[in-house]
C-alpha positions in Angstrom: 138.2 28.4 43.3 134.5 28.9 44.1 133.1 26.9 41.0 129.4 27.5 41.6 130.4 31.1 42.0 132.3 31.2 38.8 129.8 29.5 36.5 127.1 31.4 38.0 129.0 34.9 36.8 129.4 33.4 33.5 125.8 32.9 33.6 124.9 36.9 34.6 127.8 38.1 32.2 126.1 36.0 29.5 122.7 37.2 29.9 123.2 40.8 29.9 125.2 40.4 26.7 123.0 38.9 24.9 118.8 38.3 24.5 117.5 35.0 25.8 114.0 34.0 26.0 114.1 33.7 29.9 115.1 37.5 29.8 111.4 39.0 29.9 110.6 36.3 32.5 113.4 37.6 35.0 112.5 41.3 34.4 109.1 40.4 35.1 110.8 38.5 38.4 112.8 41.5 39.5 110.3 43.8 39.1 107.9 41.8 41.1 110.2 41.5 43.9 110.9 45.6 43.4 107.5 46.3 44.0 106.9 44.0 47.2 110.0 45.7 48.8 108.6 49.3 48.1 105.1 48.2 49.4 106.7 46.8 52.3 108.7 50.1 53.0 106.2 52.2 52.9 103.7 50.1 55.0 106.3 49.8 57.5 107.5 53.2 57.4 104.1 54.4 57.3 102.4 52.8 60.4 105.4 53.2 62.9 105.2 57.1 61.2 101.5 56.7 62.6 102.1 55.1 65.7 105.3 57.4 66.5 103.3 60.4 66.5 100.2 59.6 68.3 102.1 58.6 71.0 104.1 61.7 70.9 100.7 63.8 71.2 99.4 61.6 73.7 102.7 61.8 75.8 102.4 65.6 75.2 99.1 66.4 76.8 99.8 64.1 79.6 103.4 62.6 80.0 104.8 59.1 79.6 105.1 58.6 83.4 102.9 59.8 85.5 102.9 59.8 89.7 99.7 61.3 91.5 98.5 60.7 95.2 96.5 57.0 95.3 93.6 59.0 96.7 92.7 61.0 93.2 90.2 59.3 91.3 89.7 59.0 87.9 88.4 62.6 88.0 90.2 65.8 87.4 89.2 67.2 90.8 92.8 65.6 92.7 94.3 65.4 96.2 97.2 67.0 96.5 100.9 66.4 97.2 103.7 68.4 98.1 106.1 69.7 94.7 108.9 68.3 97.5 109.9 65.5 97.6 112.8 63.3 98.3 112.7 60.5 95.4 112.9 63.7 92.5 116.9 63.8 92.3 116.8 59.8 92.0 114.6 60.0 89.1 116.7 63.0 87.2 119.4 60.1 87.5 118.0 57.2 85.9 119.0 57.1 82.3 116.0 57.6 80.0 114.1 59.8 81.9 114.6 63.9 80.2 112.2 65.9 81.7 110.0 66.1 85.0 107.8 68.5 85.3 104.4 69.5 88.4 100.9 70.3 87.1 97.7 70.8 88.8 94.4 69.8 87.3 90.6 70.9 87.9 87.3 70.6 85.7 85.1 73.9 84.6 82.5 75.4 82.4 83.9 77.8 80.2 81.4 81.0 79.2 82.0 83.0 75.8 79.6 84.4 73.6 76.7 82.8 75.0 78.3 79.7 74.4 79.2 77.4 77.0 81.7 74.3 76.7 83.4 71.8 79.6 86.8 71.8 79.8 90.0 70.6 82.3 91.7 73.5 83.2 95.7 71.8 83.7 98.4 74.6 85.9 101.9 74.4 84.8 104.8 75.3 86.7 107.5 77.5 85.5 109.0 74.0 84.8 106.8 72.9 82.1 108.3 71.9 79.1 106.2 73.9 76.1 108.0 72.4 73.4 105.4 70.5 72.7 103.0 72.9 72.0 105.3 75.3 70.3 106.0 72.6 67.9 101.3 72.6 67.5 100.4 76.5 67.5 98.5 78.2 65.4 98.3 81.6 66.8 99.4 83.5 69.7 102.4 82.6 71.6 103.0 80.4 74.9 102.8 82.1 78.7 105.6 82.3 81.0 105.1 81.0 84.1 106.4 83.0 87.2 106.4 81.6 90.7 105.6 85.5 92.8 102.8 86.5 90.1 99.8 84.7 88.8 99.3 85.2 85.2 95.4 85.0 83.2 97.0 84.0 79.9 95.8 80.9 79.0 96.6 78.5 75.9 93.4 77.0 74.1 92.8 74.5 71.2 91.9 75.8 67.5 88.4 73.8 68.4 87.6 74.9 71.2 88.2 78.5 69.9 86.1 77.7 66.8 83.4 76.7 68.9 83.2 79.0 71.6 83.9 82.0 68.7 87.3 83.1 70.4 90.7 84.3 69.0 93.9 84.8 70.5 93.7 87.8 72.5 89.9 87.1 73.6 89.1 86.8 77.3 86.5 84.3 78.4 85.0 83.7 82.2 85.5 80.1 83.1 83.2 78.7 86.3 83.8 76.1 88.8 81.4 74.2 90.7 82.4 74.4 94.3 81.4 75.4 97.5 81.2 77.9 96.9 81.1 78.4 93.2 83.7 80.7 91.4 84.3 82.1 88.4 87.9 82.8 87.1 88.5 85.7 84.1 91.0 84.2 81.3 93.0 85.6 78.5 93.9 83.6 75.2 97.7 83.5 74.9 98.4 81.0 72.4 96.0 78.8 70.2 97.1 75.2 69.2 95.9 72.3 67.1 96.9 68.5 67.2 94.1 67.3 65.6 94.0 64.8 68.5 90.0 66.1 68.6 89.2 64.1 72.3 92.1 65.8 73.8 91.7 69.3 71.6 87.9 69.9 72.8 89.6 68.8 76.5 92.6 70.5 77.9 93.3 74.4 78.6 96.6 75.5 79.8 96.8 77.8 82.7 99.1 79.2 85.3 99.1 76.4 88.2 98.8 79.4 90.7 95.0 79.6 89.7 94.4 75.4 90.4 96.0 76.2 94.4 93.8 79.4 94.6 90.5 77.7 93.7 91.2 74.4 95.4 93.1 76.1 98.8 96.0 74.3 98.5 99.2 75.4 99.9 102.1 77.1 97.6 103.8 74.0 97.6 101.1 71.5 96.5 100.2 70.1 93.0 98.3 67.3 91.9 101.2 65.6 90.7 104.3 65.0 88.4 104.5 64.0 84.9 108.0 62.0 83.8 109.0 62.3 80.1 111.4 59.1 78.5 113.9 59.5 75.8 112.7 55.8 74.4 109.1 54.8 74.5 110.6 51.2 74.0 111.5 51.4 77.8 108.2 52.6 78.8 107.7 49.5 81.4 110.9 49.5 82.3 111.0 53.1 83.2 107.9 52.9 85.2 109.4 50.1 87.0 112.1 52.2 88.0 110.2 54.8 89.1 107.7 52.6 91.2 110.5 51.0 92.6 112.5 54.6 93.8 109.1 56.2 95.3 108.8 53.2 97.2 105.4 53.1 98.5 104.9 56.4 101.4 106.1 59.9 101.1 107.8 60.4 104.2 105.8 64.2 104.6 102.4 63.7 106.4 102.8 60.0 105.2 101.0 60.5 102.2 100.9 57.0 99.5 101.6 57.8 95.9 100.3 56.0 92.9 102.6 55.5 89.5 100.3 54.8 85.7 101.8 55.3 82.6 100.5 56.7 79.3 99.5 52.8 77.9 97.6 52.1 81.6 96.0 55.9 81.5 95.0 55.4 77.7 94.9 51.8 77.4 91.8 51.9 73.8 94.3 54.5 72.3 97.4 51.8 72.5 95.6 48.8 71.8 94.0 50.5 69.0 97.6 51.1 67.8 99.1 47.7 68.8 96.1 46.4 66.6 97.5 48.1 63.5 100.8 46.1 63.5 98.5 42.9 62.4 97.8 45.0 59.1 101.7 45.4 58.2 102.5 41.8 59.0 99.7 40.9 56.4 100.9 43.3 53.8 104.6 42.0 54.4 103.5 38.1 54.4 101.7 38.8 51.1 104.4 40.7 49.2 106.9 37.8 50.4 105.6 35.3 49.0 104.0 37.0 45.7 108.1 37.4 45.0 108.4 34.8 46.6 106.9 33.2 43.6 107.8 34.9 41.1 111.5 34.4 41.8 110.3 30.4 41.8 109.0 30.9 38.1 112.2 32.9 37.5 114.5 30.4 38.3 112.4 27.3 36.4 112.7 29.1 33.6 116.9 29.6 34.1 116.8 25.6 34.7 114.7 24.8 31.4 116.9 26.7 29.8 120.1 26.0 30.8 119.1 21.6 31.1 122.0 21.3 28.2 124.6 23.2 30.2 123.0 20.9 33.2 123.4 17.7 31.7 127.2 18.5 30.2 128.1 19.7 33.6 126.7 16.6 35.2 128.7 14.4 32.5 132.2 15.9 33.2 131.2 15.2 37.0 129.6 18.1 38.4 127.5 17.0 41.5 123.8 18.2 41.7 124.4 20.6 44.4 127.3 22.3 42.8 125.2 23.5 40.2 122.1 23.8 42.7 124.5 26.5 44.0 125.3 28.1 40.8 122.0 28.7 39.7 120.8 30.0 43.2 123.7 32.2 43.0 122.5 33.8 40.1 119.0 34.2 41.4 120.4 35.7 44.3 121.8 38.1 42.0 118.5 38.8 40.3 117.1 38.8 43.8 119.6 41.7 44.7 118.4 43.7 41.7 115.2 43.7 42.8 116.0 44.5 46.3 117.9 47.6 45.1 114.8 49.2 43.0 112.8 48.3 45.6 114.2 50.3 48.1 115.6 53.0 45.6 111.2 53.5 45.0 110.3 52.6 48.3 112.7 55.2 49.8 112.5 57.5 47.7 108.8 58.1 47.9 108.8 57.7 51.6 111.6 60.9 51.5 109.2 62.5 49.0 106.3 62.7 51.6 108.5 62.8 55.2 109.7 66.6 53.0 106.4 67.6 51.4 103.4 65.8 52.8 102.0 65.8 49.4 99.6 63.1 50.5 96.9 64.2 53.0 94.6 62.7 55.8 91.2 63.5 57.2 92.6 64.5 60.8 89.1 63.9 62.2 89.2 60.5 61.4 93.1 59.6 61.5 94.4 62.4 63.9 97.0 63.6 61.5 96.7 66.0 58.5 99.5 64.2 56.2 100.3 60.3 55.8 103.4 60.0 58.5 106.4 58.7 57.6 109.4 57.5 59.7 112.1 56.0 58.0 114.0 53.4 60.8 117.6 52.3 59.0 117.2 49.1 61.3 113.8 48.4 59.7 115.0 48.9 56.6 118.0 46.4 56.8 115.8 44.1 58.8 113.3 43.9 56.4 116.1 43.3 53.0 117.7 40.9 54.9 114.4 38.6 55.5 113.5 39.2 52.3 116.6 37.8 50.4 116.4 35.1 53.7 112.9 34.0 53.0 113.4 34.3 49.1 116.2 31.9 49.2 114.6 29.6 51.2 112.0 29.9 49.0 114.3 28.7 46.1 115.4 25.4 47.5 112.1 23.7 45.9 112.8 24.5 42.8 116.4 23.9 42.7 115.9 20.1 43.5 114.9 20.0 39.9 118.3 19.9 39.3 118.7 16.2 40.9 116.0 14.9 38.0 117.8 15.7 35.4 120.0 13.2 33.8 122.6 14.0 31.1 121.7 11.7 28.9 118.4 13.2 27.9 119.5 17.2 29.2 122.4 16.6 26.5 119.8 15.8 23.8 117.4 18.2 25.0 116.4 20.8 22.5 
């Protein structure tokens, strides 16, 4: 028989049967601990919400994985490399990589209205994956891409349209400075908005056929290839792989490739992110040990109350960690209640904004128009497990009161 157990259940069955001045305190106790778990959700849920989908934006304008020719600078105006090559059937095997996809980049002057703005104009390939942007329009619709006929549709950001005073539909002349300089005539397909304002103001989507035409490249040349993962966990991993299955030539006209990922590419963007985590940890550490705390006050107050039942049990032989046990046993119970609120409230509110983004942000200062939310099961159980963890822990001070207490006086304590 578990006798620390058993006196423990007497203790619970005993308290909610009847009203005992440590009652209020325990309420007071769980409801702490209800509230630090909630916080705790939500800041969790709420930051790797925020980090998920900024990295899914980034990753949407430019790919997690990205291979170009190590001659391209850090400008948009690229050399080129052939569409075919050997080393693309070994990446479609390596587990973790979904998508690959060719683009083409080249900067330009757009003209509209009398207005004039700077943009990237980025060719896809009839294998670009638009679900992206699908998932961020506004108006218009996406341009199929088809490999005998050039197409002028074109998809533009919501700013960029603002600015220039353009709607879906519109046709603008964009200009190139070359030798010699050309102009290209553009019609607006589809209109999008990420709030992602940098990369908004930046990138228009065109037919890569338009990219080969200005820059004379050959029907079988891009700027380079853009990888998409399944798990942003295995980012460096991933790119590892991919290094390590180009090798370091392309065996056509001997041409040397160059691999970057979306962290190397955008390196202020992720440590901005990786920054954030240090606000969470705070928030956790803080909530832990206010209940903490007040699951220490909790259980002095069980042990001040109980010293008679302490000293009889000591009399009749009970050792002092028998009824250490008993009484932890019960504030793990009390801990458990608290646990269960907490992430009943915690939750539940988290569910209440993931399904109607009640609460909104400022996208020009948090690139989002709603608080994010992502709700990890792992996190969750993580995080109730080293809370009741640390809590208990926590306990042990105050349940070596118990070894101070002799039965004379506990007996005649009133």
């Amino acid at each position: 028989m578990n006798t620390p157990y058993f006196i423990a259940k007497r203790l619970i069955r005993e308290r909610r049967g009847e009203a005992s001045f440590s009652r209020p305190i325990n309420v007071i106790a769980i409801a702490g601990i209800a509230l630090g778990v909630a916080v705790m959700i939500l800041a969790l849920a709420i930051l790797t919400g925020f980090k998920q989908q900024i990295r899914d934006k980034v990753a949407g304008f430019g790919s997690h994985i990205q291979v170009v020719n190590l001659d391209s600078n850090t400008s948009y105006e690229t050399a080129p490399v052939s569409a075919e090559q050997e080393f693309i059937p070994k990446l479609s095997e390596i587990p973790g990589i979904i998508h690959i996809q060719t683009f083409a980049t080249k900067a330009g002057i757009i003209q509209a209205n009398e207005n004039i703005q700077g943009v990237v104009l980025k060719g896809i390939g009839s294998d670009f994956d638009w679900s992206f942007f699908r998932s961020n329009l506004t108006g218009g619709d996406v341009f199929t891409v088809n490999d005998s006929v050039r197409t002028n549709n074109v998809v533009i950001s919501r700013k960029l349209c603002d600015l220039l005073g353009l709607k879906a539909g519109d046709s603008f002349a964009m200009h190139f400075v070359q030798d010699p300089p050309r102009m290209r005539q553009f019609t607006i397909s589809g209109i999008y908005e990420t709030s992602l304002g940098e990369f908004d103001m930046l990138w228009v989507f065109c037919d890569i056929g338009h990219i080969r035409r200005l820059n004379g490249w050959d029907d079988n040349q891009v700027s380079g290839f853009e990888i998409f993962i399944s798990k942003f966990s295995d980012l460096e991993y991933l790119t590892f792989l991919v290094r390590d299955a180009i090798g370091y030539t392309i065996a056509e006209d001997d041409e040397r490739l160059k691999v970057s990922n979306i962290r190397m590419r955008y390196p202020q963007i992720f440590d901005w992110l990786n920054f954030q985590d240090l606000n969470v940890v705070v928030i956790i550490v803080l909530m832990l040990i206010v209940a903490g705390f007040n699951m220490i006050s909790g259980l002095l107050i069980l042990i001040l109350e109980k010293t008679s039942m302490i000293g009889i049990l000591k009399a009749v032989g009970a050792t002092d960690k028998l009824i250490s046990r008993a009484f932890l046993y019960q504030a793990a119970w009390l801990t458990g209640k608290g646990l269960f609120w907490g992430n009943l409230t915690g939750i539940g509110l988290a569910w209440l904004q993931l399904r109607t983004g009640a609460i909104s942000l400022d996208p020009a200062s948090y690139y989002l128009s709603t608080v994010p939310i992502n709700l990890d099961p792992l996190h969750i159980i993580v995080l109730n497990a080293g809370t009741m963890a640390a809590i208990i822990i926590m306990l042990l001070i105050p349940a070596r009161l118990i070894g101070r207490i002799t039965p004379v006086k506990a007996i005649r304590f009133d």
